[in-house]
N, C-alpha and C positions, 0 to 999 in steps of 0.2 A: 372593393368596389367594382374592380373591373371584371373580376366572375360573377357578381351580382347581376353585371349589366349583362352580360354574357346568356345569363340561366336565363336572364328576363325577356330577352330579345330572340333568343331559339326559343321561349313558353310561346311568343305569341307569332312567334312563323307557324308554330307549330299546327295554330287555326287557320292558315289561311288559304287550306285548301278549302274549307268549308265556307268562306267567301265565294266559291264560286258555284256551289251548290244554292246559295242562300240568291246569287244570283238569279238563279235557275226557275228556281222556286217563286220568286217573283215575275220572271218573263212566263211562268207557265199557268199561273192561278189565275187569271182565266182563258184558259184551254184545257179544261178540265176532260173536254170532249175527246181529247188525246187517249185519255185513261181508260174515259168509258170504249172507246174502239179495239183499244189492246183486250179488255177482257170480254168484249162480246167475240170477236174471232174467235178462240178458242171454245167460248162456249157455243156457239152455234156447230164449230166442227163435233162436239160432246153429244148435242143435242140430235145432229141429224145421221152423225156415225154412231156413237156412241148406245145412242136409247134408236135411234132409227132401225139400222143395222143391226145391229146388237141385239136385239128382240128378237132377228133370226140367226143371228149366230150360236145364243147362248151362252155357257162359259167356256172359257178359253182352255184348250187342249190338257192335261198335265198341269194343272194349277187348279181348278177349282173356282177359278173366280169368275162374276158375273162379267161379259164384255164391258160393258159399260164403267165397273171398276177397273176394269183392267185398264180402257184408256183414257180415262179421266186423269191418272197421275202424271203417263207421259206429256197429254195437253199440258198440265201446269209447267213440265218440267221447258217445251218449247215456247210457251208464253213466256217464261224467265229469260231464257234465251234470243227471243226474236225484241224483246224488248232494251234489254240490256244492250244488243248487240245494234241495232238501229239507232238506239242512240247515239253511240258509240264511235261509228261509224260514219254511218249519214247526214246527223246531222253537227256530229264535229266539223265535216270535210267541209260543211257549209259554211260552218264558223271560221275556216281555214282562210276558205277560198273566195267565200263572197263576203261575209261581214265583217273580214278582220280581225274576230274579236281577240284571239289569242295575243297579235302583235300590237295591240294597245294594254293588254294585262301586264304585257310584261316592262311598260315602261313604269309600273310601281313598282311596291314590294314587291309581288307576287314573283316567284321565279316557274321555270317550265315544269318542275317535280311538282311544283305545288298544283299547277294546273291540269296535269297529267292524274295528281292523284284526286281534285276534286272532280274529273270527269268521271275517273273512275266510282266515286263514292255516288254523284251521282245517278249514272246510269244503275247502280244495285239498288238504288232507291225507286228506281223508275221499275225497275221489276220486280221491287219488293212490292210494290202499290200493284200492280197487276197481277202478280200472283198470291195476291193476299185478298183481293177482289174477286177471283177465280177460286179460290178454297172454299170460301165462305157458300160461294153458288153452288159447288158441286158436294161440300156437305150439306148443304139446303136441301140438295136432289138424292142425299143417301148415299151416293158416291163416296165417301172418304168416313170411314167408321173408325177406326184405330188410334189410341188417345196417343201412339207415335207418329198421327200426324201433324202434333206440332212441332216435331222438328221439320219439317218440310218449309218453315219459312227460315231458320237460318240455313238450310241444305239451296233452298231457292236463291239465297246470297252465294252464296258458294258457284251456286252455276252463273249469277248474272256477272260475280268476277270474272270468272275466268272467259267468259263472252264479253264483258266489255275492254277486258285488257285485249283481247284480240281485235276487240272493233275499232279501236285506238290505234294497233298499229297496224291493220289494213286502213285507216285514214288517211296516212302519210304515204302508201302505195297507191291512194286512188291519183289519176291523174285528168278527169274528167268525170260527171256524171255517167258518162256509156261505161266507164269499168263499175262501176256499180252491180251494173249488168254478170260481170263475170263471176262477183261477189254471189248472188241469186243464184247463178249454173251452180254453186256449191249446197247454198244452202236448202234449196228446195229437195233437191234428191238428198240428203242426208233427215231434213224432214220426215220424208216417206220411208226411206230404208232403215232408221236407228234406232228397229223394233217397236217405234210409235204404236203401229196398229195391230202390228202380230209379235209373236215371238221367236227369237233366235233361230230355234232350232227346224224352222220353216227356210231357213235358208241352208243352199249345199253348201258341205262342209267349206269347201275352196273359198268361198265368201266370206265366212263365218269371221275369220281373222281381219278381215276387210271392215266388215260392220262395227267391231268392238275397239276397234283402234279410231273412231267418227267420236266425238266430242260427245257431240247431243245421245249416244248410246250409253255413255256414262252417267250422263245428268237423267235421262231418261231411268237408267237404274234405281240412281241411289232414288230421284222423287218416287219414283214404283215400290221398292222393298219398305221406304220410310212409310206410305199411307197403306199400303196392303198390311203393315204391322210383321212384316217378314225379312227382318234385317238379318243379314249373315255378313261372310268377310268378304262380299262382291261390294258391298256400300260400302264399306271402307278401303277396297281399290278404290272403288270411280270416285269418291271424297277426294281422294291421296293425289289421281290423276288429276282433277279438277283446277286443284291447286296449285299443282307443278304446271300445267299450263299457262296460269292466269298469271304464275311470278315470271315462267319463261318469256311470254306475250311481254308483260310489262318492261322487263328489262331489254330486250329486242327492240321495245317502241321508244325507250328512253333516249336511247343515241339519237334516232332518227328526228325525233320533235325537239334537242335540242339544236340540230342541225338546221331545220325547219324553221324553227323563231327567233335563231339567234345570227343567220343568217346576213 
């Protein structure tokens, strides 16, 4: 009877991170508008770099491929990224700092792992819905031809991991809205530099080691080889990376949010 009770009481801890997704899910339905913002940014950068530009560019150096395919993938790959990661981040710290929400979760069931991993679940959810909004539009536009682009929606899980495990535990480093700020000094220039818009080998070598050790240059990879239909063993590096980041992140943020809530 008492391993009965045992198996039966971890079966349903076991859901209760998704309590707080199921939360989510209702504080968000309607703010649907949220969704629709995350994937018009990227398409509009598609639309006025991509087909803009890219009409005088042509294809892209040493590849063969039209501009406009070329950066269609990595937009998806930063739409997964900034979505994931925003959530994650910003508006955890809110949850933190203005509304509480965590230190009332935890006077239930609910323990700090459980609310650590329904953040996690769903911010990948939050950029699974925007890069899955985003696919649709830029094969709409002929942009994404390759019947391996759909692994690009569990590859886009895989990048909003390991970005919202890290937006989790930059949460518990912010200590005001202005460090936010210093969050941005990163992310921006890694935007522009993590071969979003050109390739690699446009940078001097001395750099080069620089760009490929940048998070968003792996995610940008693996989305790029998965929709151009040109997978080799570089997507199964940035896979490999992705992942060791997103369990390093999480176990790093673990100590610090139980320090934080239990306080």
């Amino acid at each position: 009877m008492g391993s009965a009770a045992t198996a039966t009481t971890r079966h349903r801890g076991a859901g209760r991170p998704w309590w707080l997704v199921e939360r989510h899910l209702l504080v968000y339905r309607r703010s649907w508008s949220v969704f629709v913002a995350d994937v018009t940014e990227p398409l509009l950068y598609l639309i006025a770099i991509g087909l803009g530009i890219g009409s005088l560019v042509g294809e892209v150096a040493g590849t063969g491929v039209p501009y406009a395919r070329y950066l269609a993938p990595a937009l998806l790959a930063t739409s997964a990224m900034n979505s994931a990661m925003n959530e994650a981040s910003q508006r955890v710290f809110m949850r933190i700092k203005l509304e509480k929400t965590y230190q009332t979760m935890i006077t239930t069931p609910m323990t700090v792992r459980d609310i650590q991993f329904g953040e996690v679940s769903w911010a990948v959810l939050r950029g699974l819905a925007t890069t899955a909004g985003f696919l649709v539009a830029a094969t709409a536009m002929g942009l994404v031809r390759s019947p391996f682009a759909l692994l690009a929606i569990p590859a886009a899980a895989l990048v909003g991991f390991a970005f919202a495990a890290c937006g989790l535990l930059v949460a518990t480093l912010l200590r005001s809205w202005y460090d936010y700020l210093y969050l941005q000094l990163f992310m921006l220039p890694m935007f522009l530099f993590a071969t979003t818009f050109f390739p690699l080998d446009r940078f001097p070598d001395a750099v080069r080691p620089v760009v490929q050790a940048l998070p968003l240059y792996h995610a940008v990879t693996l989305l790029r080889q998965v929709c151009l239909g040109r997978i080799d063993q570089h997507a199964a590096l940035s896979a490999g990376y992705l992942l060791l980041l997103g369990l390093a992140a999480c176990a790093l943020a673990a100590g610090r949010w139980r320090r934080m809530l239990q306080s």
